[in-house]
PyMOL commands that place a pseudoatom at each C-alpha (Angstrom):
pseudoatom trace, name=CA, resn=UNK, resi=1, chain=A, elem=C, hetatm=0, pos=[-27.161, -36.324, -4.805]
pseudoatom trace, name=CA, resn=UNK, resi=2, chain=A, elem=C, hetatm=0, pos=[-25.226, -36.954, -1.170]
pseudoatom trace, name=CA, resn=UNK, resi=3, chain=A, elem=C, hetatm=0, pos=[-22.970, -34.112, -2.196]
pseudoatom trace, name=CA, resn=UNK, resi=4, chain=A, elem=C, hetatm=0, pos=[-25.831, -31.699, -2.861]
pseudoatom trace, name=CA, resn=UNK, resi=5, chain=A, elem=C, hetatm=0, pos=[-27.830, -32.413, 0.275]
pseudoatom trace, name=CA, resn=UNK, resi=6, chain=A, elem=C, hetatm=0, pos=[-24.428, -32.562, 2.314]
pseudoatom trace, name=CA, resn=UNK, resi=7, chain=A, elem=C, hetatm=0, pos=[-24.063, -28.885, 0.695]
pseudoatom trace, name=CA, resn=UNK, resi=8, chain=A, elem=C, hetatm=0, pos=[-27.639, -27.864, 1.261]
pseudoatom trace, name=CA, resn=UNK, resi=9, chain=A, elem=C, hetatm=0, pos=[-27.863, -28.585, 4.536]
pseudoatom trace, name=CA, resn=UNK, resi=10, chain=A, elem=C, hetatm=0, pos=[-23.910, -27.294, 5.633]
pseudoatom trace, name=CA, resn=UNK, resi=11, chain=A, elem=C, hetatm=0, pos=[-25.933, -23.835, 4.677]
pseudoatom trace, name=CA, resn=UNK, resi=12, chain=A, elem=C, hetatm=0, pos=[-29.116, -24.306, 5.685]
pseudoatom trace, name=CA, resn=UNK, resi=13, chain=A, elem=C, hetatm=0, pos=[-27.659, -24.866, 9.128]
pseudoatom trace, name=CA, resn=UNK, resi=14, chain=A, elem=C, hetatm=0, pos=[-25.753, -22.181, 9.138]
pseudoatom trace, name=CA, resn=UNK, resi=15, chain=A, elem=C, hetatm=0, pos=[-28.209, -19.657, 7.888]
pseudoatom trace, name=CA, resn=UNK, resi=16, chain=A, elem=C, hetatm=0, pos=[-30.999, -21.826, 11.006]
pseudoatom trace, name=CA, resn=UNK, resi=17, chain=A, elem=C, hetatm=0, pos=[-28.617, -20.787, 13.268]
pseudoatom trace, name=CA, resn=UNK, resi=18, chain=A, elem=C, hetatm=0, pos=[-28.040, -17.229, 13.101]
pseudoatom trace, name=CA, resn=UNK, resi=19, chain=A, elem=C, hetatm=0, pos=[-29.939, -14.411, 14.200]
pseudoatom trace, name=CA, resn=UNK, resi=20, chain=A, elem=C, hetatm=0, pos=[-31.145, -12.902, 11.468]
pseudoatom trace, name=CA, resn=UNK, resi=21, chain=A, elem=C, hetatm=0, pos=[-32.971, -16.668, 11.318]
pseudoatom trace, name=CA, resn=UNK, resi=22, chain=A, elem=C, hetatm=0, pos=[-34.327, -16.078, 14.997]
pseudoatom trace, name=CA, resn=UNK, resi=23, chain=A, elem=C, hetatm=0, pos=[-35.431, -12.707, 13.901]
pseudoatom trace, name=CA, resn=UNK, resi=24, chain=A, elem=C, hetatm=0, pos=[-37.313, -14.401, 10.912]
pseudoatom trace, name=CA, resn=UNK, resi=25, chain=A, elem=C, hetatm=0, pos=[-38.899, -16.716, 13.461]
pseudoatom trace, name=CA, resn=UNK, resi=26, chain=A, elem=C, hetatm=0, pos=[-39.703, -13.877, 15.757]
pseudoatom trace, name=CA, resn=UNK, resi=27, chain=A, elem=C, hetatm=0, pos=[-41.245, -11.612, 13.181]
pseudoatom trace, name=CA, resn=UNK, resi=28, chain=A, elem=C, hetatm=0, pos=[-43.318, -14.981, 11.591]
pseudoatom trace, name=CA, resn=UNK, resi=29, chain=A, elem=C, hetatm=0, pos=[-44.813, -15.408, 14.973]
pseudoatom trace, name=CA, resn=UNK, resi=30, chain=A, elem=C, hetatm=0, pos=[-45.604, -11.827, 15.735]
pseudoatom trace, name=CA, resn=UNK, resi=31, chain=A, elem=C, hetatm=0, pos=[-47.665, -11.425, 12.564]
pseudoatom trace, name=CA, resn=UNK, resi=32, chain=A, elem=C, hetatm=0, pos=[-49.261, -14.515, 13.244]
pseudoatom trace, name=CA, resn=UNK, resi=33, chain=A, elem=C, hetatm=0, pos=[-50.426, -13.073, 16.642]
pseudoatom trace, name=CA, resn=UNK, resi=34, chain=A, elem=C, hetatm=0, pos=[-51.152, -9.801, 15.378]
pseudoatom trace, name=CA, resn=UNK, resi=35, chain=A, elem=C, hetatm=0, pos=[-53.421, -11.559, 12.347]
pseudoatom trace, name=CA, resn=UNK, resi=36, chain=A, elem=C, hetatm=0, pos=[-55.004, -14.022, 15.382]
pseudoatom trace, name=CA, resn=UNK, resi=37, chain=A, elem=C, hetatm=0, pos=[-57.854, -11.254, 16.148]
pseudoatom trace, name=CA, resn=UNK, resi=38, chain=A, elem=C, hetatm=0, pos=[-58.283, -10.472, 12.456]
pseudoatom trace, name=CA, resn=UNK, resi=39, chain=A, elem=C, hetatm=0, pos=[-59.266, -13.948, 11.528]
pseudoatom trace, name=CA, resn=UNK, resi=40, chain=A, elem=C, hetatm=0, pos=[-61.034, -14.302, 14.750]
pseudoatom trace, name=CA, resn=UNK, resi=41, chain=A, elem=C, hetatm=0, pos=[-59.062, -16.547, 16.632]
pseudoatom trace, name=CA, resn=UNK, resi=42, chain=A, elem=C, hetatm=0, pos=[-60.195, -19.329, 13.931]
pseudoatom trace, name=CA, resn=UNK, resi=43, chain=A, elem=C, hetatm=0, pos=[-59.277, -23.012, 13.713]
pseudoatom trace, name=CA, resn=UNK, resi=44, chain=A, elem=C, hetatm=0, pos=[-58.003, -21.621, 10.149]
pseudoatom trace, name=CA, resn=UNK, resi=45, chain=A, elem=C, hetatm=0, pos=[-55.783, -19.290, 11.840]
pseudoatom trace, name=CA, resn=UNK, resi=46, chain=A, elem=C, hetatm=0, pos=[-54.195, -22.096, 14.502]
pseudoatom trace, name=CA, resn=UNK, resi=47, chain=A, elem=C, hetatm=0, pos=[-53.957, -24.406, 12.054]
pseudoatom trace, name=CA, resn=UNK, resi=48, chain=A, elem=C, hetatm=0, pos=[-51.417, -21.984, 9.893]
pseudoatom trace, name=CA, resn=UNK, resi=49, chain=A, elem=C, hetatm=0, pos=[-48.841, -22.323, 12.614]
pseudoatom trace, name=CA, resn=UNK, resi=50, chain=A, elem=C, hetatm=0, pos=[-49.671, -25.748, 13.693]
pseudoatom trace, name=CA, resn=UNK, resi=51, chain=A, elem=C, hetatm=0, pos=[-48.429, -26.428, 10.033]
pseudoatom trace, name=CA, resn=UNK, resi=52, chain=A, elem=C, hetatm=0, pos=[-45.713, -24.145, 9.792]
pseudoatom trace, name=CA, resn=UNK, resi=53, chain=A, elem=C, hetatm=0, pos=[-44.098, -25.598, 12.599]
pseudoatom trace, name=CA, resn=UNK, resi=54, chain=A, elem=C, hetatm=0, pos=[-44.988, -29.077, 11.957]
pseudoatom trace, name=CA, resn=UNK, resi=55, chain=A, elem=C, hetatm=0, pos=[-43.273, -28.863, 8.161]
pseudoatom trace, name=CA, resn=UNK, resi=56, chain=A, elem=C, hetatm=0, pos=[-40.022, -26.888, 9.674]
pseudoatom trace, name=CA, resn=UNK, resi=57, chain=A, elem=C, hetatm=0, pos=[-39.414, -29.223, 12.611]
pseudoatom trace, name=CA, resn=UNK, resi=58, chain=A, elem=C, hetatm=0, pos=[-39.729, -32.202, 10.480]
pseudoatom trace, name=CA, resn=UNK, resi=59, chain=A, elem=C, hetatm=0, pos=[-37.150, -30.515, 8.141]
pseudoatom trace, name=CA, resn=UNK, resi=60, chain=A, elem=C, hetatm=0, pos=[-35.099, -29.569, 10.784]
pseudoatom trace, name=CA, resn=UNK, resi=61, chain=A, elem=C, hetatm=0, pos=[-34.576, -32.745, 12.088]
pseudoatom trace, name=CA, resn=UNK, resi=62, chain=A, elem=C, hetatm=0, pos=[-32.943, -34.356, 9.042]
pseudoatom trace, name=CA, resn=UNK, resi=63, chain=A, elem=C, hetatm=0, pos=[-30.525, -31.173, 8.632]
pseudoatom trace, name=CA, resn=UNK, resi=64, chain=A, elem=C, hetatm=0, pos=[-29.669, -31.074, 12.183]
pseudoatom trace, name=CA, resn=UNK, resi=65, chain=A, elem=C, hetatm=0, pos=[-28.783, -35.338, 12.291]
pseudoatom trace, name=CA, resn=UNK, resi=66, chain=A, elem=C, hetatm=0, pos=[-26.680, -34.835, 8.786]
pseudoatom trace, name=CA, resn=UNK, resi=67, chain=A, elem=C, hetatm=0, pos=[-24.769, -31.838, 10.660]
pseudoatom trace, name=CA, resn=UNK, resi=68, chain=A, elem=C, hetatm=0, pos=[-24.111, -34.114, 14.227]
pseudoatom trace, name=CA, resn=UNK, resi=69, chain=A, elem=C, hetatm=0, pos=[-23.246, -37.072, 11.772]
pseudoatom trace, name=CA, resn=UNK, resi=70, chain=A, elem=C, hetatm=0, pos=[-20.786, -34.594, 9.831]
pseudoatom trace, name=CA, resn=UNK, resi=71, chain=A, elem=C, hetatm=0, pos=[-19.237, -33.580, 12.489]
pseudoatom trace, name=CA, resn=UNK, resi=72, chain=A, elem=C, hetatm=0, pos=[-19.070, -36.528, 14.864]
pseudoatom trace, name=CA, resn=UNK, resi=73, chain=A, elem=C, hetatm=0, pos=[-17.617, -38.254, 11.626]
pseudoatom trace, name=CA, resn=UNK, resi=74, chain=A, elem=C, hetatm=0, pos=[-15.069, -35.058, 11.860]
pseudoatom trace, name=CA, resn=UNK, resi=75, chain=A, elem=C, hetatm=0, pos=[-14.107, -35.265, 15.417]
pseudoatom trace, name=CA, resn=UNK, resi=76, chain=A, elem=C, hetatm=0, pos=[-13.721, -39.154, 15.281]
pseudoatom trace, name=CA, resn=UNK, resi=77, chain=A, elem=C, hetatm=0, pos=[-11.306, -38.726, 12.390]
pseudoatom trace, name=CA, resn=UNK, resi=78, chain=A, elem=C, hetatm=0, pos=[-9.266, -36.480, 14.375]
pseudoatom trace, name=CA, resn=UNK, resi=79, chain=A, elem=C, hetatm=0, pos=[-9.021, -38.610, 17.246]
pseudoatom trace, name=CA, resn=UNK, resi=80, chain=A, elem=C, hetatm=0, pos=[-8.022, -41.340, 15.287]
pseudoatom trace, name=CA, resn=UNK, resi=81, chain=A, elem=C, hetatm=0, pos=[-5.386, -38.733, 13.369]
pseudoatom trace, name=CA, resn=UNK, resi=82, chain=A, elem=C, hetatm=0, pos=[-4.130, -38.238, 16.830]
pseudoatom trace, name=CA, resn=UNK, resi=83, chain=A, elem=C, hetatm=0, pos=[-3.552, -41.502, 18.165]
pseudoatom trace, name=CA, resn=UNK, resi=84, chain=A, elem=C, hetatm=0, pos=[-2.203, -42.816, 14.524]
pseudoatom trace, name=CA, resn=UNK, resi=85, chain=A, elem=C, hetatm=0, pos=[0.567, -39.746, 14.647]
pseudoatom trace, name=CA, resn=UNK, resi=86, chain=A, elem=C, hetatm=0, pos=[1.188, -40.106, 19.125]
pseudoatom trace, name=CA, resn=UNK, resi=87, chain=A, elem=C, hetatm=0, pos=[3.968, -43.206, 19.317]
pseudoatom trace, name=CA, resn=UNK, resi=88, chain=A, elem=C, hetatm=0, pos=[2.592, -44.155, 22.901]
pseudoatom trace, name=CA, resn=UNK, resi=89, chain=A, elem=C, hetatm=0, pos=[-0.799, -44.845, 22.028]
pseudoatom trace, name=CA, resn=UNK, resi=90, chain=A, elem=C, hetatm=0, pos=[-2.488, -47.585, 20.796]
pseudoatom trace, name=CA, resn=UNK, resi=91, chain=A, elem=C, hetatm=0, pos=[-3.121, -47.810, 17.433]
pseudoatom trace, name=CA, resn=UNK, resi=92, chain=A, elem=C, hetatm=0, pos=[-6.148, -50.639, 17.948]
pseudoatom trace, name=CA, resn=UNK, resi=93, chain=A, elem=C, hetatm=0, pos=[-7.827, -47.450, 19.441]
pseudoatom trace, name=CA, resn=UNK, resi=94, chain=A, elem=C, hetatm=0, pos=[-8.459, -46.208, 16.057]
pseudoatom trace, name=CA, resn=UNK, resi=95, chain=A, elem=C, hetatm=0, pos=[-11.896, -46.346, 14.566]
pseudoatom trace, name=CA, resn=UNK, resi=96, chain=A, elem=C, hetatm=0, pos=[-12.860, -47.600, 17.884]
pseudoatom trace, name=CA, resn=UNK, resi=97, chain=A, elem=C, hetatm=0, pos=[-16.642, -46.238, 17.750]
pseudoatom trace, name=CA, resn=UNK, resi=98, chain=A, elem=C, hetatm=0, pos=[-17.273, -48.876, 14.891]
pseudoatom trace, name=CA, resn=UNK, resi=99, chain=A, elem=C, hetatm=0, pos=[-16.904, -51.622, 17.391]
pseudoatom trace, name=CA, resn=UNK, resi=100, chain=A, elem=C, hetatm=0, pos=[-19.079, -53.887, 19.604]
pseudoatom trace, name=CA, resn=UNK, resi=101, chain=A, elem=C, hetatm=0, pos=[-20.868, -52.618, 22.975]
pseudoatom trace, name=CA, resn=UNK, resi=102, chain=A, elem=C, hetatm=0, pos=[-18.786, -54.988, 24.759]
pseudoatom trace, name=CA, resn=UNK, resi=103, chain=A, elem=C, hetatm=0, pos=[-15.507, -53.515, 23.755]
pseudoatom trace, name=CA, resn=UNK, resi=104, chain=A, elem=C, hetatm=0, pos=[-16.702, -50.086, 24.862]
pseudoatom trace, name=CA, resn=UNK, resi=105, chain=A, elem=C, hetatm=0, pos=[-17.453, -51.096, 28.028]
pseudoatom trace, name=CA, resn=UNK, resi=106, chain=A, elem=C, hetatm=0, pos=[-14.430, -53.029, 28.387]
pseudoatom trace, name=CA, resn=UNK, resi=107, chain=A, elem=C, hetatm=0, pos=[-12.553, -49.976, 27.195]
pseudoatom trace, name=CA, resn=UNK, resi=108, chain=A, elem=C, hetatm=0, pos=[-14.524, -47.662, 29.452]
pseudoatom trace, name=CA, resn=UNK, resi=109, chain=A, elem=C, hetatm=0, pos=[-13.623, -49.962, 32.313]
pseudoatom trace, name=CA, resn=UNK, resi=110, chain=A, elem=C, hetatm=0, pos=[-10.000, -49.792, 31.627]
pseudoatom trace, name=CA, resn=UNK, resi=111, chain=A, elem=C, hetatm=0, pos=[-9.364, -46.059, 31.564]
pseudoatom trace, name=CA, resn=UNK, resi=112, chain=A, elem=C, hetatm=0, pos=[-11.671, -45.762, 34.960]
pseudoatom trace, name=CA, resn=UNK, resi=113, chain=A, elem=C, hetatm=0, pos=[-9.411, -47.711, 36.533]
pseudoatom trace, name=CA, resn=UNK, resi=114, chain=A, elem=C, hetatm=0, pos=[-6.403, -45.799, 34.882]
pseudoatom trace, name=CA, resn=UNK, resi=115, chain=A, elem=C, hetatm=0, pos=[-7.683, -42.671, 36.039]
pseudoatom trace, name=CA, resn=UNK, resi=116, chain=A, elem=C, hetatm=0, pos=[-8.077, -43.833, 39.915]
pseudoatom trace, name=CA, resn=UNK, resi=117, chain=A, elem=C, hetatm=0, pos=[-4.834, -44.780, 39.937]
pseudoatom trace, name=CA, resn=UNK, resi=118, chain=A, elem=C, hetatm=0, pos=[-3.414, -42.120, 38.338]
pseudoatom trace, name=CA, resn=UNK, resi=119, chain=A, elem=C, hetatm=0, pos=[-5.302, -39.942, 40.875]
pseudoatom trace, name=CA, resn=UNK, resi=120, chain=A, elem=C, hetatm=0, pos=[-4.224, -42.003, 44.069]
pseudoatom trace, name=CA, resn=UNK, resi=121, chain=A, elem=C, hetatm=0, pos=[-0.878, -41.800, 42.894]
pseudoatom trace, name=CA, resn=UNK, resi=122, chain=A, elem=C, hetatm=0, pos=[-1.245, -37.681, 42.406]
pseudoatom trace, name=CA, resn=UNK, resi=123, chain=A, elem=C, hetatm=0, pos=[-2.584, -37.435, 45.692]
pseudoatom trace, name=CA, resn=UNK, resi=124, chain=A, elem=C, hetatm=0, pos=[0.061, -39.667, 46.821]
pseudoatom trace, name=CA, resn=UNK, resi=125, chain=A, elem=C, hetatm=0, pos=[2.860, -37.271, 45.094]
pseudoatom trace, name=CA, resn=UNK, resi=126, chain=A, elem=C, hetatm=0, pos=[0.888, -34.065, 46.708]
pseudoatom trace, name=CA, resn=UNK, resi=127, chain=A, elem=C, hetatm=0, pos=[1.094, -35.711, 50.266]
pseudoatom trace, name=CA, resn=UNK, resi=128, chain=A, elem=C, hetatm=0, pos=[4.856, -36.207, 49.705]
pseudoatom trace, name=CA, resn=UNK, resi=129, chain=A, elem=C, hetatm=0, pos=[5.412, -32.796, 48.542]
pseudoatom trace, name=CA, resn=UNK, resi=130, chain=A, elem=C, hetatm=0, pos=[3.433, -31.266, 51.899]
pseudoatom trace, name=CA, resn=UNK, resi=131, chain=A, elem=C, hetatm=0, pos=[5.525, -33.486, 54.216]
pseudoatom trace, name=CA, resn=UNK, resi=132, chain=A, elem=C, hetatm=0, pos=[8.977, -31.776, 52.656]
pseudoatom trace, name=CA, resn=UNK, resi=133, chain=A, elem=C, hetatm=0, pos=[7.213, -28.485, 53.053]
pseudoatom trace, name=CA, resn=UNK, resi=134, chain=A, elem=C, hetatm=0, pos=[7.477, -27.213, 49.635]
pseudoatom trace, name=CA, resn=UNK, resi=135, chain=A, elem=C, hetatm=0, pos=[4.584, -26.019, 47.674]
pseudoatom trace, name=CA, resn=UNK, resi=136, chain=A, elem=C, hetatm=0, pos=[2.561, -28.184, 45.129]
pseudoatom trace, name=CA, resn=UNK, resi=137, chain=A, elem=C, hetatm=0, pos=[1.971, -26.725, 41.960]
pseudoatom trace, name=CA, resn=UNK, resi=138, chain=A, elem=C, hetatm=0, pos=[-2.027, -26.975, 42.980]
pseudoatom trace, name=CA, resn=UNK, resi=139, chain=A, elem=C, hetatm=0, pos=[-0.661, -24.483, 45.734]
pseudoatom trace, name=CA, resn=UNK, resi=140, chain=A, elem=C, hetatm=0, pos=[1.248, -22.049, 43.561]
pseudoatom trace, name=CA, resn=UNK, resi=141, chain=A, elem=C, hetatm=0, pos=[-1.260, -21.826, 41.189]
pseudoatom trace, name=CA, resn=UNK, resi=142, chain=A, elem=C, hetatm=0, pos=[-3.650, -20.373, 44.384]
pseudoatom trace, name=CA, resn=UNK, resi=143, chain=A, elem=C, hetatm=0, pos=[-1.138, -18.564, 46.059]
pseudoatom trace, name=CA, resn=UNK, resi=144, chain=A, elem=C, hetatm=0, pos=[0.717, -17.081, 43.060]
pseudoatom trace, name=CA, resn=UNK, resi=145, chain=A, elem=C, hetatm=0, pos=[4.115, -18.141, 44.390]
pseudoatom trace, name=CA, resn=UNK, resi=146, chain=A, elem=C, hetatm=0, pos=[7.038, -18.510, 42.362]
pseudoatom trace, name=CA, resn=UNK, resi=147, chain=A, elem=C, hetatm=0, pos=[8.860, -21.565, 44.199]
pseudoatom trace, name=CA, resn=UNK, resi=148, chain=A, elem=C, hetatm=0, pos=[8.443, -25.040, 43.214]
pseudoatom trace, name=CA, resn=UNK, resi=149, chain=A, elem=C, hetatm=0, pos=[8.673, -28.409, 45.534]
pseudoatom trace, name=CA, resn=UNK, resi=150, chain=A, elem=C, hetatm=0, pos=[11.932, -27.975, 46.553]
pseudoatom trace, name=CA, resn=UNK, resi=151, chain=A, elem=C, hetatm=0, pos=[11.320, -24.142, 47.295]
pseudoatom trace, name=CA, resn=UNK, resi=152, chain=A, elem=C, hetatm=0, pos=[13.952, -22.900, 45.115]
pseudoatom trace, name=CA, resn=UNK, resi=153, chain=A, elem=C, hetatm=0, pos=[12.723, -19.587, 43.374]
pseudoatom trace, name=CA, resn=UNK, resi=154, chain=A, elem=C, hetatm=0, pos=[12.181, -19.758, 39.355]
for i in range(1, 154): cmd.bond("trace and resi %d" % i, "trace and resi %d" % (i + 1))
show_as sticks, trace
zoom trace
């Protein structure tokens, strides 16, 4: 049964999504407001889309979480591929989305603090490389030039 909905709704979201679907959507609505003066603007007539809609949206949103919970399941897997296969990387990492709120925090913590100091110690490195007077990479990159920190050409 999983493996027919997971199907179902891998096409149904790909046929939702494309513009032929929008179309569809477009040309539903368009009748509808054509058909509004026929049926004199009735509750009968209001009540056609109210339903419509109603029915579609509730659909949609049990195809659209299966699709995120597909595909976050995807990208998670990958990530842990990744840090099983890099040496340098911790392998307690893996599978870490399964764990408590705590640990995220704690984890988020961690690589904020990583990333200042890897930043202070790349701005440190770019202040050492302006007091030699060679170009930073940062600065070739904007001034197209070919020479590197030591100003030897490439």
């Amino acid at each position: 049964m999983s493996d027919v909905f997971g199907r179902l709704s891998r096409s149904i979201a790909q046929l939702s999504g494309s513009p032929i679907a929008f179309l569809i959507a477009v040309l539903i609505i368009i009748v509808w407001a054509v058909a509004g003066p026929v049926f004199g603007f009735s509750d009968t007539w209001q009540l056609v889309i109210n339903t419509g809609t109603t029915i579609v949206t509730f659909l949609m949103v049990f195809l659209i979480q299966n699709t995120q919970n597909r595909d976050s399941t995807a990208v998670q897997l990958k990530l842990d591929e990744l840090i099983h296969a890099t040496g340098a990387a911790r392998n307690e990492m893996i599978a870490l989305e399964e764990d408590s709120e705590a640990r995220l925090t704690r984890e988020q913590e961690r690589f904020r603090q990583v990333a200042a100091e890897l930043n202070e110690a790349s701005g440190d490195a770019l202040e050492v490389a302006r007091l030699v007077g060679g170009n930073t990479d940062a600065e070739e990159r904007e001034t197209g030039s070919t020479a590197g920190v030591n100003g030897s050409g490439s």
